[in-house]
C-alpha positions in Angstrom: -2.5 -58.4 57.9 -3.7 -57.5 61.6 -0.9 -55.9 64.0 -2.7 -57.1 66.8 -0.2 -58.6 69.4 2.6 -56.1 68.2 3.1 -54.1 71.1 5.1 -50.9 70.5 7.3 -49.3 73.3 7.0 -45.5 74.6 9.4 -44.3 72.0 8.0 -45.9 69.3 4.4 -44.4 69.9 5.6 -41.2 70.8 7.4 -41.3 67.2 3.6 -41.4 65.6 3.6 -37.6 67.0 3.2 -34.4 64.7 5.3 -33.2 66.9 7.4 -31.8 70.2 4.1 -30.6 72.0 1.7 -33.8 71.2 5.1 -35.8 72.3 4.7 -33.6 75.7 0.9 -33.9 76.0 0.4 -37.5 75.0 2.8 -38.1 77.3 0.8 -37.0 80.1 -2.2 -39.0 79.3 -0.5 -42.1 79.0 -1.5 -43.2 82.8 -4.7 -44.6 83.7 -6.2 -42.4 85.5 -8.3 -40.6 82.9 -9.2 -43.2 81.0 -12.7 -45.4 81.6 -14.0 -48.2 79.2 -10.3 -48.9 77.5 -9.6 -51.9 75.6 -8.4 -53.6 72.2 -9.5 -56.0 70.1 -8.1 -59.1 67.6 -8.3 -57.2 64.1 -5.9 -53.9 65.7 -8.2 -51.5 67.2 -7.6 -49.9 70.8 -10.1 -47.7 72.2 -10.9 -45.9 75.1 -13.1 -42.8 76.7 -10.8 -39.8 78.5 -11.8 -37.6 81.1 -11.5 -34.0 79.9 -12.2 -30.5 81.0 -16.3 -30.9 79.9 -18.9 -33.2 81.1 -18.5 -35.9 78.2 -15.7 -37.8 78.0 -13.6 -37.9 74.6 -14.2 -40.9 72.7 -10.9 -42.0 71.3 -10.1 -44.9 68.9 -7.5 -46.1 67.2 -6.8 -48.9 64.2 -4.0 -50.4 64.0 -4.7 -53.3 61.1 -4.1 -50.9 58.5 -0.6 -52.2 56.4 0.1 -48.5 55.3 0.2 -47.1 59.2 -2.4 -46.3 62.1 -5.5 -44.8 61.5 -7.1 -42.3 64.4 -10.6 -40.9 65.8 -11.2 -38.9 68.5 -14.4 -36.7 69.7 -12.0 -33.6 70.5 -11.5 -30.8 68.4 -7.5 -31.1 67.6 -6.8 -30.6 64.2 -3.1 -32.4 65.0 -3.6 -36.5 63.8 -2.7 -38.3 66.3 -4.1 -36.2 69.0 -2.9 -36.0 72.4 -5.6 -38.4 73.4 -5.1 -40.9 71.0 -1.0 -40.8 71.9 -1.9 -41.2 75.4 -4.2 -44.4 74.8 -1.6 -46.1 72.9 1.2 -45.3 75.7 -1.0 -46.7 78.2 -1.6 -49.6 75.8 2.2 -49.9 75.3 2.9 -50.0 79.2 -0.2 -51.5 80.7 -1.4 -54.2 79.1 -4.3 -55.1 81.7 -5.1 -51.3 81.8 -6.4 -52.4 77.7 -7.7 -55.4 77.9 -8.7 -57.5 74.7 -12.2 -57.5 74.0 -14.5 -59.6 72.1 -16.5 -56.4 70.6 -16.0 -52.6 70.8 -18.4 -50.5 72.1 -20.8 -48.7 69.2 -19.3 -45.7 68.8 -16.1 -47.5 68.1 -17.4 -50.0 66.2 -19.1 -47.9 63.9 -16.3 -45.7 62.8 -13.9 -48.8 62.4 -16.6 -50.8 60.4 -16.9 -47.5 58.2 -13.3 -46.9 57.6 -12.5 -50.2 56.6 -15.4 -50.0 54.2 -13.5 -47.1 52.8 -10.3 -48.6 52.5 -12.0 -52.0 50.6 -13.3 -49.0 48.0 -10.4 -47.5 47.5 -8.7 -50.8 46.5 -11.5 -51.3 44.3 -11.1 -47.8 42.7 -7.2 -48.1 42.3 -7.8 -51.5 40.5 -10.5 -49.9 38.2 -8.4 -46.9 37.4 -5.6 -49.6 36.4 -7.7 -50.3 33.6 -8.3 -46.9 32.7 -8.2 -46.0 28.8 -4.8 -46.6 28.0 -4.8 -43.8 25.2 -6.2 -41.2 27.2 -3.5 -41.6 29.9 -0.5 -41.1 27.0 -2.5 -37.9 25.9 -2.2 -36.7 29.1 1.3 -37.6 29.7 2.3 -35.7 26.3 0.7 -32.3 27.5 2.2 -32.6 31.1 5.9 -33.4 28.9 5.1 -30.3 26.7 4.4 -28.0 29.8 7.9 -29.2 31.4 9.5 -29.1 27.8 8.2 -25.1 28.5 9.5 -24.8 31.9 12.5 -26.1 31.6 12.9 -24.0 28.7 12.4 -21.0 29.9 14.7 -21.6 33.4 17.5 -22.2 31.4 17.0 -18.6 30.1 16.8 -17.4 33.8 19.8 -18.9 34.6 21.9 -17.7 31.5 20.5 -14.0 32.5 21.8 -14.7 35.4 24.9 -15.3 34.6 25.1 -12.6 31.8 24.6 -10.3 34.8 26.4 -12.0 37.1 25.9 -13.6 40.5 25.8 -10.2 43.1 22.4 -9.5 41.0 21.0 -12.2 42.8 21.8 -10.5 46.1 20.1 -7.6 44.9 16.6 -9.1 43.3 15.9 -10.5 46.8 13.8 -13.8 47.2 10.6 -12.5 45.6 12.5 -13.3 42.1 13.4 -16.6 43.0 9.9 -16.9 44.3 8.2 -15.8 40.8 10.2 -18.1 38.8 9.3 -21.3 40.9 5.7 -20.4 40.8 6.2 -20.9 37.0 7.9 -23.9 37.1 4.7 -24.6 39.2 2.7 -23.8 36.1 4.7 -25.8 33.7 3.9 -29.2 36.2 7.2 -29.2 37.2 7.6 -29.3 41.2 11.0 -30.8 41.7 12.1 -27.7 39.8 10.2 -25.7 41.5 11.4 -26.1 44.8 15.6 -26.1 43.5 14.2 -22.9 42.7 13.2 -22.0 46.0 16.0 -23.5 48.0 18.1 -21.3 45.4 16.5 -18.5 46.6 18.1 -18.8 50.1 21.2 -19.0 49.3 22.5 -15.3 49.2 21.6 -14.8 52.6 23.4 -18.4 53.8 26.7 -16.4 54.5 30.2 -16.1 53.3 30.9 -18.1 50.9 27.3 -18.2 49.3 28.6 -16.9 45.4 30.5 -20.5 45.6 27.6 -22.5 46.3 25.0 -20.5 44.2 27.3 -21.5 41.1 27.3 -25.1 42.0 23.4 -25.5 42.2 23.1 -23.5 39.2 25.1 -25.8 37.6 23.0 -28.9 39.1 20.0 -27.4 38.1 21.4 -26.4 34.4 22.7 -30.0 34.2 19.0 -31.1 35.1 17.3 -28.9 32.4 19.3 -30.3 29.7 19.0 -34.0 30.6 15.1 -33.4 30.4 15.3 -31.1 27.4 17.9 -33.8 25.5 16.0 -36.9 27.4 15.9 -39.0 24.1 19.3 -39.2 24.1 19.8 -40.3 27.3 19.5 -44.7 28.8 16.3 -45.1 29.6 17.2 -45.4 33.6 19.0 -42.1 33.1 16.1 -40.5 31.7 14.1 -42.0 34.6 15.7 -40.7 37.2 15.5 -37.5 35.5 11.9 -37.2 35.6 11.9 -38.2 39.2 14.1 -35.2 39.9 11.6 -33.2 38.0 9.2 -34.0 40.3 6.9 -36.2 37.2 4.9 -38.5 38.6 5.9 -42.8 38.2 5.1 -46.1 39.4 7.2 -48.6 41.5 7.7 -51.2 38.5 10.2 -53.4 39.8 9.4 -57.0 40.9 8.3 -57.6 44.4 11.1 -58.5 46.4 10.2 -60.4 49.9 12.6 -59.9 52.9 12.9 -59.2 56.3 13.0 -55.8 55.8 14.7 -53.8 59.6 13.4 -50.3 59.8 16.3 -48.4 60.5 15.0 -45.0 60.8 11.9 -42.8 60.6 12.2 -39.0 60.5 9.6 -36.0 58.9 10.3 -32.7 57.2 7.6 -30.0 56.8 7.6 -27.1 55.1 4.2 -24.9 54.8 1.8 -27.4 52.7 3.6 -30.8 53.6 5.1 -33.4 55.7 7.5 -35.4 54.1 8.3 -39.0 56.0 11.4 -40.4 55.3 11.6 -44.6 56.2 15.0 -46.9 55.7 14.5 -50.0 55.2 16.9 -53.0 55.5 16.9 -56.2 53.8 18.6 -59.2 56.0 19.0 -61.6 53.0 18.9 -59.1 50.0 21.5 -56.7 51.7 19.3 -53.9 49.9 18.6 -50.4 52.0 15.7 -48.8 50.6 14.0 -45.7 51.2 10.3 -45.2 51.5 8.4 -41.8 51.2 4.7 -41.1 52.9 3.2 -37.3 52.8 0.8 -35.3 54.6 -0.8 -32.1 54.9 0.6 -29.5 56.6 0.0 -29.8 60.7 -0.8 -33.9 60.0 1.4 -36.6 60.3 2.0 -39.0 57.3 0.0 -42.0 57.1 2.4 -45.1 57.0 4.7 -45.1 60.3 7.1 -48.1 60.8 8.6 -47.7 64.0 12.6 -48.7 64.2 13.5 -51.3 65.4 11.0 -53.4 64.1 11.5 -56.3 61.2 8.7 -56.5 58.7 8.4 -60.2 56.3 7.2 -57.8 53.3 7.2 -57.6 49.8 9.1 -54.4 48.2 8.9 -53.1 44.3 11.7 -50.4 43.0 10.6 -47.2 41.5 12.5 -47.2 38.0 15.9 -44.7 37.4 19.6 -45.3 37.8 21.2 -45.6 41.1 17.5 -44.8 42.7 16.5 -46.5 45.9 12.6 -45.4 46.6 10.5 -47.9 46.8 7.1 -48.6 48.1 5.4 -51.4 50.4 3.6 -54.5 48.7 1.9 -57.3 51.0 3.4 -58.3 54.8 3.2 -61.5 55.4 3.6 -61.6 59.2 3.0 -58.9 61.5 6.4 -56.8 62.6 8.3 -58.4 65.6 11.5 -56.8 67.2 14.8 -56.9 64.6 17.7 -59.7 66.3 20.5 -58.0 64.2 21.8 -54.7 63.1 22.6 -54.2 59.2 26.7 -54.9 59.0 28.4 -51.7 59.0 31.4 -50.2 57.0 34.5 -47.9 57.0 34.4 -43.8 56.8 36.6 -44.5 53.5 34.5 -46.5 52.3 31.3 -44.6 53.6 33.1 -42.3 51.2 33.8 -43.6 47.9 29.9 -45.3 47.9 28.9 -41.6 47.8 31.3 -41.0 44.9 30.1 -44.0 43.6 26.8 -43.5 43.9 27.4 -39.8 41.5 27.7 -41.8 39.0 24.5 -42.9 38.5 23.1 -39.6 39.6 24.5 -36.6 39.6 21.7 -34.4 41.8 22.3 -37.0 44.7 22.1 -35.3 48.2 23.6 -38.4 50.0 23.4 -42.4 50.4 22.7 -44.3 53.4 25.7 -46.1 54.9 25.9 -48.0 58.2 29.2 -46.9 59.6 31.0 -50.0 62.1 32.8 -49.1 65.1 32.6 -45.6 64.8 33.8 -43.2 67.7 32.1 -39.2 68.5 35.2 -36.8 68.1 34.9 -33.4 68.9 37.2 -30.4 66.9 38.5 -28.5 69.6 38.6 -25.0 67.6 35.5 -25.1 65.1 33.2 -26.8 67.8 32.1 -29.2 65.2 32.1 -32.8 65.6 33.1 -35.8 63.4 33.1 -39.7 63.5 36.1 -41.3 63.4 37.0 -45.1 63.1 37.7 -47.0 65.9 40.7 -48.3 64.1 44.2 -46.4 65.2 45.5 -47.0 61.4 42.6 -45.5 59.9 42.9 -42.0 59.6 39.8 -40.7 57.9 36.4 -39.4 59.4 33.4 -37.9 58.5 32.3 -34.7 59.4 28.8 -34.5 61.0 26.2 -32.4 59.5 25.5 -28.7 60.7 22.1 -29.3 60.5 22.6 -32.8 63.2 25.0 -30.5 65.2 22.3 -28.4 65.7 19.9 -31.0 67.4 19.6 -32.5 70.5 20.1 -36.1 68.7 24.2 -35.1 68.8 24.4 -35.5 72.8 22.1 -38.4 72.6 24.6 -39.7 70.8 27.7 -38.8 72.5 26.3 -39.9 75.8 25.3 -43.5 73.9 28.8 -44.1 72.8 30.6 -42.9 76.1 33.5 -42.7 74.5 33.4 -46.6 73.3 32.8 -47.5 69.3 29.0 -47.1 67.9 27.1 -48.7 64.6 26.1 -45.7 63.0 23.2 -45.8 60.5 22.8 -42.7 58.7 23.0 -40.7 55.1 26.4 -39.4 53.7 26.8 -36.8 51.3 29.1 -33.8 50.3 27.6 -32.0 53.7 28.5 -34.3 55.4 26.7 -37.3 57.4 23.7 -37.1 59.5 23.5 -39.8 62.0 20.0 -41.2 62.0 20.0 -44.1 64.6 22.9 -46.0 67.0 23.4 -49.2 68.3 25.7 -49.4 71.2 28.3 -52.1 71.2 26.7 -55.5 72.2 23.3 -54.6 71.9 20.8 -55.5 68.6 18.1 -52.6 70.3 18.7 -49.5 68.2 18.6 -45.8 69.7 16.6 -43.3 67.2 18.8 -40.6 66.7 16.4 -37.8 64.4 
């Protein structure tokens, strides 16, 4: 499905960038003046030539037909994807639209590389079906070694932890991080990356300030619990035992049947740490009710592949990946191309922001938070801590939820205070025993949503 004709604003293309210095150079390019030979055409490509500090101009294309996100080529030698020069054709595409006029045929060197990456993408359809039919005993051979290695891993973690214990928790103070560091390289080994990196984050914790023994006990605890629901898995409901493998890290298939809705992206955000970018989507469903989440990854320095802007409504088809109270899922056929969401998702209480989380424990115990749209929602600063919470509108209610110290530390925390001017907000974000992190804001009267990450 083309997404020719869906025009994305500013923000939206600047929210394709790796990150805070493409935002700044792309931005600079998104004028006409250095660009010559610019236009678009009806499948979703834009090209265009830029002026830049040598004799040849860069050749910079971009396709946009692609269901799982923009695809990018450019003649410069930027490792970041998108370049600058790509950002700063789709701004001017976004703000001009007779600077990129539609065109019946792109110019060879455009032409070529589109007509070759589509190629690529039919092949790797054509691949994924033929590795669907892929010797059925072979795979369960291969998954029974990988369950073994885990089996091992897990294992031998659970005697870490007890050691640790045994010798008690200032020990860890004393090993430093390169201990912490050896034992998630085996959990590596065993094929077990979920474990690996609770291993890691456990690693920072001594140096995280007072109070660190406390929560060094309470992830060990997570993590024990984790060990022995793989290590007693037969014992546990199938969905139980499926959302432990997906904290594990063990690779699964969305299996759930395709649901079709207009699904409002709500917000868009990346992590990164040394190898990876992790993209984060939420989705919204206006007749299911459902918010799902949807992961994309890519190399270190390079931005993930599938980018839904907010704001935008897509009439797709979504499948569940299996586990209790899990909410991934990934993104089947669209049947329209996006247009600007009408609504905003209905919104809740704090209290009741509250006891979904509890809830939501239940069903899985090593849950970080849940996404909850809070209604008519108020800023309030603490005037001694300097921290900030949100607070319902309503003078009976008296509960509110304390604001992240990771979003206190951004810049999105004024954007938001200066959105609400002191009036109530909708307030989509995730909730969990840190707190809640706003993600994205809609100002009372308005459907436009203001990104927030």
């Amino acid at each position: 499905m083309t997404q020719q004709g869906v025009r994305r604003t500013a923000e939206q293309v600047l929210d394709l960038a790796p990150d805070a210095s493409s935002r700044k150079a792309g931005s600079k390019l998104g004028v006409a003046g250095p660009w010559s030979g610019a236009g678009s055409g009806r499948e979703g490509a834009v090209w265009g030539l830029c002026k830049g500090s040598g004799s040849k101009p860069y050749q910079t294309v971009v396709d946009l037909s692609d269901p799982a996100g923009p695809a990018y080529k450019c003649s410069c030698p930027s490792r970041k994807f998108p370049c600058k020069h790509a950002l700063g054709l789709l701004l001017l595409w976004a703000g001009d639209e007779s600077a990129v006029p539609e065109s019946e045929a792109a110019p060879d060197w455009a032409e070529q590389w589109l007509a070759g990456r589509r190629g690529r993408v039919e092949a790797k359809k054509t691949q994924a079906a033929a590795g669907s039919a892929a010797d059925p005993e072979a795979a369960r051979k291969r998954a029974e070694r990988r369950d073994q290695r885990v089996t091992a891993g897990a294992t031998e973690l659970e005697r870490r932890l007890a050691d640790l214990l045994r010798d008690g928790l200032a020990s860890a103070e004393r090993a430093g991080y390169g201990l912490w560091e050896e034992t998630a390289a085996r959990m590596v080994d065993a094929q077990a990356p979920g474990l690996a990196s609770w291993v890691r984050e456990l690693g920072a914790i001594p140096a995280s300030g007072a109070g660190w023994p406390a929560r060094l006990l309470e992830e060990c605890a997570l993590l024990h619990l984790l060990d022995q629901g793989w290590l007693h898995r037969d014992r546990l409901p199938d969905a139980l035992a499926a959302t432990v493998r997906t904290r594990l890290g063990l690779p699964t298939s969305a299996d759930g049947p395709p649901v079709r809705d207009h699904w409002q992206v709500l917000a868009q955000y990346d992590t990164a740490d040394a190898k990876l970018t992790n993209r984060r989507i939420w989705l919204h469903g206006a007749d299911s009710g459902r918010t799902r989440l949807l992961l994309s990854f890519g190399a270190a320095g390079r931005a993930p592949e599938l980018s839904l802007p907010v704001g935008l409504s897509l009439d797709a088809d979504l499948s569940d990946y299996p586990g209790a109270g899990q909410i991934r899922a990934t993104l089947g056929e669209r049947h329209a191309p996006a247009a600007p969401a009408a609504s905003r998702p209905p919104g809740t209480t704090t209290a009741q922001a509250l006891t979904s989380y509890g809830e939501a424990l239940r069903e899985d115990p090593w849950l970080d938070s849940v996404p909850v749209t809070l209604d008519a929602v108020i800023p309030v600063p603490e005037d001694t801590s300097g921290s900030w919470h949100l607070a319902d509108a309503d003078a009976e209610s008296d509960t509110a939820l304390p604001l992240t110290p990771s979003f206190l530390a951004r810049p999105g925390l004024w954007r938001l205070v200066a959105l609400a001017g002191g009036a109530p907000l909708t307030v989509f974000g995730e909730c969990g025993h840190r707190g809640f992190t706003p993600l994205t804001a809609w100002a009372e009267g308005t459907a436009a949503p203001v990104s927030l990450c």
